[in-house]
C-alpha positions in Angstrom: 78.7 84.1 96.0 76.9 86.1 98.2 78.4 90.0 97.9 79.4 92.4 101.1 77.4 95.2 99.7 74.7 95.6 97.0 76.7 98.1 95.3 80.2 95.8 95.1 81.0 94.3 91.1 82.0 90.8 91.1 85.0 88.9 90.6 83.9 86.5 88.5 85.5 82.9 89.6 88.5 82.0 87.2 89.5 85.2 86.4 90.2 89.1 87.0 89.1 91.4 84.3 89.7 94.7 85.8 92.2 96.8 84.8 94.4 98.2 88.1 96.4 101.8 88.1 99.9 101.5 88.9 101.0 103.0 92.1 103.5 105.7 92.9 106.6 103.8 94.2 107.2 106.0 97.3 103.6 104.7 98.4 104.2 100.8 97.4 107.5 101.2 99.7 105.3 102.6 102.8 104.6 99.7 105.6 101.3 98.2 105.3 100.8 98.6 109.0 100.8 102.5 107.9 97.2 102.4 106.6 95.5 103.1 109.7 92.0 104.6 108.5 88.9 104.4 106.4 88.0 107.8 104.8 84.6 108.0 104.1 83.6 111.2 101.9 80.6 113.2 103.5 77.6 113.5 100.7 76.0 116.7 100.5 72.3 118.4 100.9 72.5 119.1 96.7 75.1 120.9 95.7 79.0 120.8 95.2 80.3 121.0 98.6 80.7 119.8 102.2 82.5 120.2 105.3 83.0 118.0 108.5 83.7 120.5 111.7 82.8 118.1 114.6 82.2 114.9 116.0 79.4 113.4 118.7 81.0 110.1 121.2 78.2 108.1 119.0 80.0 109.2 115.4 77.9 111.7 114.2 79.7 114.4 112.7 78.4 117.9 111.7 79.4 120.5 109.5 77.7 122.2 106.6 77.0 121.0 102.9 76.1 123.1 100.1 72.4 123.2 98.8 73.0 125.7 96.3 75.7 127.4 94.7 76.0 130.6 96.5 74.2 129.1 100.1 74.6 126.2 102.5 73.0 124.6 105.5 74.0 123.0 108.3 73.7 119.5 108.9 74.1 116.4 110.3 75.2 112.9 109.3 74.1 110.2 112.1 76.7 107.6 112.1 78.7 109.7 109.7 77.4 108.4 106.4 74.5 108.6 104.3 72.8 111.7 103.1 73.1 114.7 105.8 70.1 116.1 108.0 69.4 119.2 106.7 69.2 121.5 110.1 68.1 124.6 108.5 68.5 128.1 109.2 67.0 130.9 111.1 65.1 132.4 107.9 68.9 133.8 106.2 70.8 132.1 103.4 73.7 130.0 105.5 74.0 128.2 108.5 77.2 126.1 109.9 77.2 123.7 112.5 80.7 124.0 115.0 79.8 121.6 117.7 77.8 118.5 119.2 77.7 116.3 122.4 76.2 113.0 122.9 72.5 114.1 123.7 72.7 115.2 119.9 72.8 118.7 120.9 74.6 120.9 118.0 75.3 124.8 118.0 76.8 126.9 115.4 75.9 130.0 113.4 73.0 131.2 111.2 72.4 134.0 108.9 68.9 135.5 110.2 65.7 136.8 107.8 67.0 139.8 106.1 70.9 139.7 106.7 73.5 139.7 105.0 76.0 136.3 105.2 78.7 138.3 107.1 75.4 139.0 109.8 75.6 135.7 111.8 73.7 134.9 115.2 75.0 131.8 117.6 72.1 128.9 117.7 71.4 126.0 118.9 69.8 122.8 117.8 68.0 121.0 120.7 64.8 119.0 120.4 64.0 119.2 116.6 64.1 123.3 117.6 66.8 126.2 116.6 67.6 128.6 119.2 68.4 131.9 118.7 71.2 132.2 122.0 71.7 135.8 121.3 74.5 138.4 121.2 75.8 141.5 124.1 73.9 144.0 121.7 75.5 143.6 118.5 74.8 142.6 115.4 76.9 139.1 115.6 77.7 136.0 117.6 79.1 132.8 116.8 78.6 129.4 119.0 81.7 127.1 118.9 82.0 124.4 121.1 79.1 122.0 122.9 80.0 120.4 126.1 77.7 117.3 127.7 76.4 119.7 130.0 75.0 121.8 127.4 76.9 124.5 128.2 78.3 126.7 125.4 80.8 128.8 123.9 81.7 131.1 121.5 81.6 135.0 120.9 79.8 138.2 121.0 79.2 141.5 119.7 78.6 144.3 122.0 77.1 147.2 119.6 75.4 146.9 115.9 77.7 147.1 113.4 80.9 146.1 111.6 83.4 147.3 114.0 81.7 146.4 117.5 84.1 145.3 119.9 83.3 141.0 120.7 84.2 139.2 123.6 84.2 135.2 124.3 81.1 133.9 126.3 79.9 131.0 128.2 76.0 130.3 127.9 74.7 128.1 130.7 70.7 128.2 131.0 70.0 130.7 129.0 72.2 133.3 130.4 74.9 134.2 128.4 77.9 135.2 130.6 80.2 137.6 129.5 84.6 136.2 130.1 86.0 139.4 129.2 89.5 140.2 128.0 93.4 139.9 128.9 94.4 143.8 128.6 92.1 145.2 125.4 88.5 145.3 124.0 88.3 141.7 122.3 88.7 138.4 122.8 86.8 135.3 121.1 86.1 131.2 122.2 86.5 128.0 120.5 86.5 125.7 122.7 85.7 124.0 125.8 85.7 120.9 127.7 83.5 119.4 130.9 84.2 121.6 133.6 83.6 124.6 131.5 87.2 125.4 131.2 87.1 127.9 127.7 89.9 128.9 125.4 90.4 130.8 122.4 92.6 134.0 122.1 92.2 137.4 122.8 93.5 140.6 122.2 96.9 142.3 123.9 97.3 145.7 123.7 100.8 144.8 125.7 102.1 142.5 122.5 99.8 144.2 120.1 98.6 141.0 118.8 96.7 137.6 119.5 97.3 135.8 122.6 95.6 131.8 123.5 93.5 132.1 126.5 92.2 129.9 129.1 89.0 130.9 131.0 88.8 128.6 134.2 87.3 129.9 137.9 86.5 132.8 136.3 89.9 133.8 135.2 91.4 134.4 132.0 95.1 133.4 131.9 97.4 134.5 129.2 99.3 131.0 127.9 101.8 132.4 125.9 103.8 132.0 122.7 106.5 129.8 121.8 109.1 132.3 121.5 111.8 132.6 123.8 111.1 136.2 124.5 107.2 135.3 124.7 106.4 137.3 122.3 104.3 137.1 119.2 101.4 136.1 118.7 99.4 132.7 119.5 95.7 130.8 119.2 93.8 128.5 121.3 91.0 126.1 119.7 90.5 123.1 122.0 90.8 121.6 125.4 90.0 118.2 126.7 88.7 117.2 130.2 92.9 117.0 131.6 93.3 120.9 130.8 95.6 120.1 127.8 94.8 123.1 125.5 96.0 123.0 121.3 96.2 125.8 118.7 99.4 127.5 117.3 101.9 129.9 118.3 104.5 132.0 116.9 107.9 130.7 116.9 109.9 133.5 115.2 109.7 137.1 114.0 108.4 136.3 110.7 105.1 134.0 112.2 105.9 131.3 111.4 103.6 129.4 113.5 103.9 125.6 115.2 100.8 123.7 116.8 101.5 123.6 120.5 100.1 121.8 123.3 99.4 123.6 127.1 99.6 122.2 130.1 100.7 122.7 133.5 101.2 126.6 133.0 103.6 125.3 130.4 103.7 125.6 126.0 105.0 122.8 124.1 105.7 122.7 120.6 104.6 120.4 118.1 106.3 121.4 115.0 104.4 121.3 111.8 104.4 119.2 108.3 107.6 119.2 106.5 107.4 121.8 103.7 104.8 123.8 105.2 104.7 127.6 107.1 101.9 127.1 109.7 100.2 124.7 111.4 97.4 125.1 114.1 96.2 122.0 116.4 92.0 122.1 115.9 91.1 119.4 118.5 92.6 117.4 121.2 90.3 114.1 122.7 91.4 112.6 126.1 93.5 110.3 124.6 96.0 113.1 123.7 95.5 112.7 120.3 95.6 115.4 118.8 94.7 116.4 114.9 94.8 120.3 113.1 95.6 121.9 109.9 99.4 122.7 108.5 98.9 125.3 105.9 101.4 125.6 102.5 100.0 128.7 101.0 96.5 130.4 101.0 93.9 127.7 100.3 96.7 125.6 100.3 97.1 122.9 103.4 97.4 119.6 104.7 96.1 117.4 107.7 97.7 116.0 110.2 97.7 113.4 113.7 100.1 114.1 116.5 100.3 111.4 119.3 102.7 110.9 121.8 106.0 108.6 120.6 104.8 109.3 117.1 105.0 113.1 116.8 103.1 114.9 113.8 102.2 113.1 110.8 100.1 113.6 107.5 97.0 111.8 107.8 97.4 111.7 104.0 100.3 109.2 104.8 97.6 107.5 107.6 95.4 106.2 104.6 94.6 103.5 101.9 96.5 104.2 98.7 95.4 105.5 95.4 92.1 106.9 96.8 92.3 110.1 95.4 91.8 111.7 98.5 94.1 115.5 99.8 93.2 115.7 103.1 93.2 119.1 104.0 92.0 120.1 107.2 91.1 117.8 110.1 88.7 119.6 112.7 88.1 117.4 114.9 88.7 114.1 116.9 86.8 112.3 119.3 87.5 109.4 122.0 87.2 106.7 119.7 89.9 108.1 117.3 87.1 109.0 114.6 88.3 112.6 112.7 86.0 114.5 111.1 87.7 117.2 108.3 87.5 118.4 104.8 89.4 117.9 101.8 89.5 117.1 97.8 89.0 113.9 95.7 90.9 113.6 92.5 92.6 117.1 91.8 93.3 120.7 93.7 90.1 122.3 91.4 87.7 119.6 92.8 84.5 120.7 95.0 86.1 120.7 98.9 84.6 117.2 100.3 83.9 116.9 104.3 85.1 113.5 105.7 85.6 111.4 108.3 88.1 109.4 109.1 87.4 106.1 111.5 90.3 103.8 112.6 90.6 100.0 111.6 91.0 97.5 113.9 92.0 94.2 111.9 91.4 90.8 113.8 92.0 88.5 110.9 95.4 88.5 109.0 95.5 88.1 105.4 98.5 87.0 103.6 100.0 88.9 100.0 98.6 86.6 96.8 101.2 83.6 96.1 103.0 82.9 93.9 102.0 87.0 93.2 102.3 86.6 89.7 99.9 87.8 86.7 99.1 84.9 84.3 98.3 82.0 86.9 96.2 80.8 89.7 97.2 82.6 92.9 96.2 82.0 96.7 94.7 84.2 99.4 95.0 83.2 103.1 93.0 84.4 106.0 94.4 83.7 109.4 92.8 84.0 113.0 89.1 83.9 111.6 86.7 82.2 114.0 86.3 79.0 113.3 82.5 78.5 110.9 82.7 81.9 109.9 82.2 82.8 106.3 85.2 84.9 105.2 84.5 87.3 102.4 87.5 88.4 100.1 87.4 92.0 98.3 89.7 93.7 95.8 89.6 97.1 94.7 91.8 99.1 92.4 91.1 102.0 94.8 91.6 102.9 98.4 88.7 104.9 100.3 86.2 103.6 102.6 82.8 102.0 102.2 80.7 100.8 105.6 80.2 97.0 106.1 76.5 96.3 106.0 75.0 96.1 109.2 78.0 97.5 111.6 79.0 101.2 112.5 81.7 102.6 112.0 82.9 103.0 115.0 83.1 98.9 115.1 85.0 99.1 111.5 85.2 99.5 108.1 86.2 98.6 104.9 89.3 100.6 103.2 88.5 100.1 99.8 86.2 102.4 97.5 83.6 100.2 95.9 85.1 96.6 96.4 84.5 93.5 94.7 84.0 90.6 96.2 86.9 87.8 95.4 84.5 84.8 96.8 84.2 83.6 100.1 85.2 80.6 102.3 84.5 79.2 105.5 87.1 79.2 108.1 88.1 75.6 109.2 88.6 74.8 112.7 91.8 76.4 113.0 90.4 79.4 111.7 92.1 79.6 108.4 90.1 80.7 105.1 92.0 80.2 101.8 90.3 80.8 97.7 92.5 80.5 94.8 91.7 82.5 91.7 93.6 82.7 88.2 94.6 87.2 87.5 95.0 87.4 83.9 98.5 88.2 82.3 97.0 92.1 81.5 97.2 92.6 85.2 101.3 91.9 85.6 102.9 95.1 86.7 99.6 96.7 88.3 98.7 96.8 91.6 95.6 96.2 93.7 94.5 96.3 96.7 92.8 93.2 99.2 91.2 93.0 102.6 88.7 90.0 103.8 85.5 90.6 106.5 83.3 88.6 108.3 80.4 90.6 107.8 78.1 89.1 110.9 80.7 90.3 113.2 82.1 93.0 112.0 85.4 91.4 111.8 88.5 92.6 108.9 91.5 92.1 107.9 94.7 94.1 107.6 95.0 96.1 104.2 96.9 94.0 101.6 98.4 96.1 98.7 100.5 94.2 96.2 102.2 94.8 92.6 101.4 91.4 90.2 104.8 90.2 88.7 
């Protein structure tokens, strides 16, 4: 039987020898339909840790990984998987990398020789070569967000040292421009979009506190809180190519803080998780999809989707069961739904894990085993195959992601974390595919989980999770 993947076990014909973890019931109950995504974990340059912070159109997301214990590097993973390109640093201990378009273009931040980590200078990556973009005077800067101009954004310092006053900035050419302030000394960017609209927040001396910018024209407008009074305070990350502008605001005297989205000189809340205090929308594509962070406690949070009709939802809710997986923080989202993020595998203590998230897009329909029951040959049914095509069947006792040889993915992926293949079976000329395999009486009451492919063209199935009688 010819396997998916090198790395998949077997199911050896007759029989199922694996034993299968039980499933909470609250996930068994959730529709099937639910389990929109692959997540893929991001590996790392060496060490312990790694974190996704933004995606390219093509997939590639960047972020940072951990080389040693006490320093990390930016990097890159092409495609999103494999081991990360280490981008280096400007001769310091750290670098991050923020942002990337789709000339593979990435900016971000990098300790230089001799400074401390808290002594960071905005860079970019172009051509194999890190530039050094500068600062107003200071000591600091910090490069954000990466349009497919090349333009850039981020922030500033004006004078050496810890307190110097920062201000957001637009680089264009080489020339780093200078957008000022609402009423006070500071302000700082995090993102942009295509026209070279900016936002981020800045600093009000007239609310004593944060306010969500948006630099367009060469004007900085002040877009509010969600308080009925409009005041408070409130935080601007993102904007895509419509003007729609994300981040949080304030929506009572005790900051608590919703994700909002801006437009049309207008704030609109987006509420947060259930159960938690904050939450803060990261990224918005041109879709209006729109992903962020909802925060429990200090070190504490949970990511989440917001789309229109659907409102805000855990993407740990979004994923295949039993993976392991606490998404905590998605950073980013680009136009083909891919998220890019960080969170932990198998317990709160565990090193924090970048990933990315890509949607699935089933063309094949696979039916539940029948009869379902432990102790006797069951049947497995594909559907809507194209006719010839060799139909392989998978199983794991895990949920994940693992790439289907030979596709990206961006075309799909599997949701399963190391699958074994079942067998395969060509589809007759209606397109159906059907094996029949004995599960052994040890697996009655345990639950796994199924999905077929058609590896040539990239072609799944829905996600299949049953509990054996």
């Amino acid at each position: 039987m010819p396997k998916v993947n090198d790395s998949y076990r077997r199911w050896v014909p007759g029989t199922v020898t694996v034993f299968i973890l039980a499933l909470s019931s609250s996930r068994l109950c959730a529709r099937q339909s639910d389990f929109r995504y692959a997540v893929l974990p991001l590996e790392t340059l060496g060490g312990e840790n790694s974190y996704g912070r933004a995606l390219s159109e093509a997939g590639n997301v960047v972020g940072s990984a951990s080389v040693l214990p006490d320093r990390s590097h930016a990097c890159v993973w092409i495609g999103g998987i494999g081991t990360p390109v280490d981008l280096g640093t400007l001769g310091g201990r750290q670098s991050t990398a923020l942002g990337a378009n789709s000339q593979g273009w990435i900016v971000g931040r990098s300790n230089p020789p001799g400074g401390s980590i808290f002594d960071e200078r905005a860079v970019l990556w172009r051509d194999g070569q890190m530039i050094d973009l500068g600062t107003f005077g200071g000591d600091h800067a910090e490069a954000y967000a990466i349009n497919e101009e090349g333009h850039i954004a981020g922030w500033a310092e004006f004078v050496p040292g810890q307190s110097s006053p920062r201000h957001a900035f637009l680089w264009i050419d080489g020339e780093m421009i200078d957008l000022g302030t609402l009423d006070s000394t500071g302000s700082q960017a995090f993102g942009m979009n295509n026209a070279d609209s900016v936002v981020g927040q800045s600093w009000s001396n007239a609310y004593t506190g944060w306010r969500a910018f948006l630099w367009r024209d060469g004007v900085m407008e002040d877009l509010g809180t969600l308080r009925q009074l409009n005041d408070g305070q409130s935080y601007a990350y993102d904007v895509n190519d419509f003007g729609y502008v994300v981040g949080g605001a304030n929506i009572d005297a005790y900051h608590k803080t919703n994700a909002f989205v801006w437009f049309d000189g207008r704030m609109y809340d987006l509420g947060r998780l259930p159960g938690t205090n904050a939450a803060y929308g990261n990224s918005i594509n041109n879709q209006g999809q729109i992903v962020g962070t909802s925060i429990i406690a200090f070190l504490n949070s949970d990511a989440f989707i917001w789309e229109q009709g659907q409102g805000i939802r855990a993407l740990n809710d979004l994923i295949a069961p039993n993976s392991g997986w606490r998404l905590r923080s998605a950073w980013a989202i680009n136009e083909a739904g891919q998220i890019a993020g960080h969170g932990t595998r198998f317990g709160q203590s565990d090193p924090t894990i970048g990933f990315v998230l890509t949607p699935v897009n089933p063309s094949m329909t696979l039916s539940p085993p029948s009869p379902g029951s432990a102790g006797v040959a069951n049947t497995i049914t594909v559907t809507g195959a194209t006719p010839g095509a060799r139909v392989t069947f998978t199983y794991s006792r895990r949920g994940g992601g693992t790439r289907i040889p030979g596709c990206t993915l961006q075309q799909n992926a599997i949701q399963l974390d190391s699958p074994t293949v079942i067998g395969t079976a060509v589809a007759d000329q209606n397109g159906v595919a059907t094996i029949t395999r004995t599960v052994p009486p040890i697996v009655r009451g345990q639950t796994i989980l199924f999905q077929a492919v058609v590896q040539n063209e990239c072609a799944i199935s829905q996600l299949i999770v049953h509990q054996f009688e």
